[in-house]
VMD Tcl script that draws the C-alpha trace (Angstrom):
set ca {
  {230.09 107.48 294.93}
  {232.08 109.31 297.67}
  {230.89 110.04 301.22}
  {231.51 112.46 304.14}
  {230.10 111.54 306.97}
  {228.54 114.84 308.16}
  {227.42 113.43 311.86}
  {226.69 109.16 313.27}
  {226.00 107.76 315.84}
  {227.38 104.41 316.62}
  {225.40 101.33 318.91}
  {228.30 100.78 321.50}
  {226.69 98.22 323.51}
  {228.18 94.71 323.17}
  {226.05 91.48 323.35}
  {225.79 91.75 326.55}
  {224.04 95.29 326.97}
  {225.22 96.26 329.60}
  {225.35 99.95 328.00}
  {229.28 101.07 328.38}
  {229.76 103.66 325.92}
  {232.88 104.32 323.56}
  {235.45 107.62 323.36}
  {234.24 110.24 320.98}
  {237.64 109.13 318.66}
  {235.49 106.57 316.82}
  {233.15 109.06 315.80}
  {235.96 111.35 314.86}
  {237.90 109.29 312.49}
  {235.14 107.82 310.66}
  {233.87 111.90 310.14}
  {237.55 112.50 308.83}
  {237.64 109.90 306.11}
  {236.04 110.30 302.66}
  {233.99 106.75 302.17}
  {233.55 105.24 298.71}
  {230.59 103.21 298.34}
  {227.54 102.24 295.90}
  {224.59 103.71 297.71}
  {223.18 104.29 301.36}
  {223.36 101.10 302.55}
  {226.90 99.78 301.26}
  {228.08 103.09 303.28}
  {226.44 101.67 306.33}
  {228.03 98.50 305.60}
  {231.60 99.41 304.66}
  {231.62 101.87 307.94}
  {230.30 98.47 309.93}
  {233.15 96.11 308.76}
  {235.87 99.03 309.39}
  {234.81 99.66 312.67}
  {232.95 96.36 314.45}
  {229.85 98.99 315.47}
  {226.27 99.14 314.41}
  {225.82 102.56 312.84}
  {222.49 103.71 314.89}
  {222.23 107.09 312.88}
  {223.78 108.65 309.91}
  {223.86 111.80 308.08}
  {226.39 112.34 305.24}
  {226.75 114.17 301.82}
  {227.81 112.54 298.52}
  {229.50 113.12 295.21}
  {229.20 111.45 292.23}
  {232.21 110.61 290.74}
}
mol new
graphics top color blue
foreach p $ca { graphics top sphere $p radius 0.5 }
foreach p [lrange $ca 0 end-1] q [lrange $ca 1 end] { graphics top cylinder $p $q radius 0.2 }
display resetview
């Protein structure tokens, strides 16, 4: 299937915590890119390996294809 990421929200603390948050670009390429993934959760993980963030919140629409 084939995702657009309507709005996320990334974790951008590191292992430390110490709460330092990222530029809004992130968030703006990954909303620009039509994913391709199985279901809900291999979305969450491709967008996780292509960026290095936790994905705290996601809302998205699909297509089948």
């Amino acid at each position: 299937m084939k995702y657009t990421i309507t709005d996320i929200e990334f974790d951008f603390t590191d292992d430390i915590g110490d709460g330092d948050t990222m530029d809004d670009f992130l968030t703006d390429d990954v909303m620009s890119i039509t994913w391709d993934a199985s279901d809900h959760d291999d979305l969450i993980e491709e967008i996780t390996s292509a960026t290095g963030w936790c994905v705290k919140s996601i809302d998205y629409s699909k297509e089948d294809v």
